[in-house]
C-alpha positions as CSV (number, residue, x, y, z in Angstrom):
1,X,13.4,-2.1,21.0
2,X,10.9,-3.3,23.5
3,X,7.9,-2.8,21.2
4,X,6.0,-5.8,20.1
5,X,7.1,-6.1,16.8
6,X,4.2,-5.6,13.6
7,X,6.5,-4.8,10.8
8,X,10.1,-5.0,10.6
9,X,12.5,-3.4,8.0
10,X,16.4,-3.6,7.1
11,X,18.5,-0.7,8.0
12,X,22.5,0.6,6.9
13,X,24.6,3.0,8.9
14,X,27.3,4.3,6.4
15,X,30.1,5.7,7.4
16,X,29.3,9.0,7.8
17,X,26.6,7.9,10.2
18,X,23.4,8.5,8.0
19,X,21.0,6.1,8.2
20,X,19.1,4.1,5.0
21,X,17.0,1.8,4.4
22,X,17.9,-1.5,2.0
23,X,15.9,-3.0,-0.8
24,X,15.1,-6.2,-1.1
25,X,17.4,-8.9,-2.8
26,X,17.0,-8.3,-6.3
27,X,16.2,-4.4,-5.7
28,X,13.3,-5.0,-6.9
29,X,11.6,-2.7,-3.8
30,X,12.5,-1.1,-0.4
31,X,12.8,-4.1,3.1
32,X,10.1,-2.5,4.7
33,X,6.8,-3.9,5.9
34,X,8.5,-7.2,5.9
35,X,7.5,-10.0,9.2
36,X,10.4,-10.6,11.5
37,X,11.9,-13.8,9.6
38,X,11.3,-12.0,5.9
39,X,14.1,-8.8,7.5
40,X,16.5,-12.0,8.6
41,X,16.7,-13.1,5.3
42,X,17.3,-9.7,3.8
43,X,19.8,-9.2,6.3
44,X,21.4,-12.2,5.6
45,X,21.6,-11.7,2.2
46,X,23.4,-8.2,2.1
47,X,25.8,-9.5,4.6
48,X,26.4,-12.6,2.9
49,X,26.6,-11.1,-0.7
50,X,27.4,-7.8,-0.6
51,X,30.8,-6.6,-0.1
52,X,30.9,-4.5,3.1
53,X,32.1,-1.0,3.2
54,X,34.8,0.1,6.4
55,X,32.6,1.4,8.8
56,X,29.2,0.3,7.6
57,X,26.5,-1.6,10.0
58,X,23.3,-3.4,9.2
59,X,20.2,-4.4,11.2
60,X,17.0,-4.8,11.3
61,X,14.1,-2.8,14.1
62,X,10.5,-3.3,14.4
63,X,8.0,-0.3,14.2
64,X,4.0,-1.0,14.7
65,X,2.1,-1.0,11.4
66,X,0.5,1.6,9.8
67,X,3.6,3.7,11.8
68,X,6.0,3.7,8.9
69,X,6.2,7.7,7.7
70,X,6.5,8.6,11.4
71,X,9.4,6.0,12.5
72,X,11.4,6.8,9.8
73,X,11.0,10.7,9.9
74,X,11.5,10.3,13.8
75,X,15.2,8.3,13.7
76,X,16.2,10.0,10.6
77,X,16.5,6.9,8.3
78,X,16.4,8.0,4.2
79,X,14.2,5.9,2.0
């Protein structure tokens, strides 16, 4: 994206191609509204301790703030 960044969260393709969104290490809530270096971490953690499904991706995208409901609903990502 070539969106200045406000919020950032984590996101997993499964193999099937759906998109969702990860939680935080712990689980303890949903990687969104996180800053740029916060969603590194998160991904660093799922891909460093979680064991990774054939076919699966991770990464992280940037949306502007306040714009969560809409990017999500708009690239079909599932809470």
């Amino acid at each position: 994206m070539t969106l200045e960044a406000d919020a950032w969260l984590v996101v997993r393709r499964d193999h099937d191609g759906n998109l969702d969104l990860l939680r935080m290490p712990g689980g303890e809530r949903p990687a969104w509204e996180l800053s740029e270096p916060q969603a590194d971490d998160v991904l660093a953690h799922v891909q460093r301790d979680h064991r990774k499904v054939h076919g699966q991706s991770y990464w992280q995208l940037s949306y502007p703030r306040g714009g969560l409901r809409v990017f999500l609903k708009a690239n079909n990502i599932r809470v």
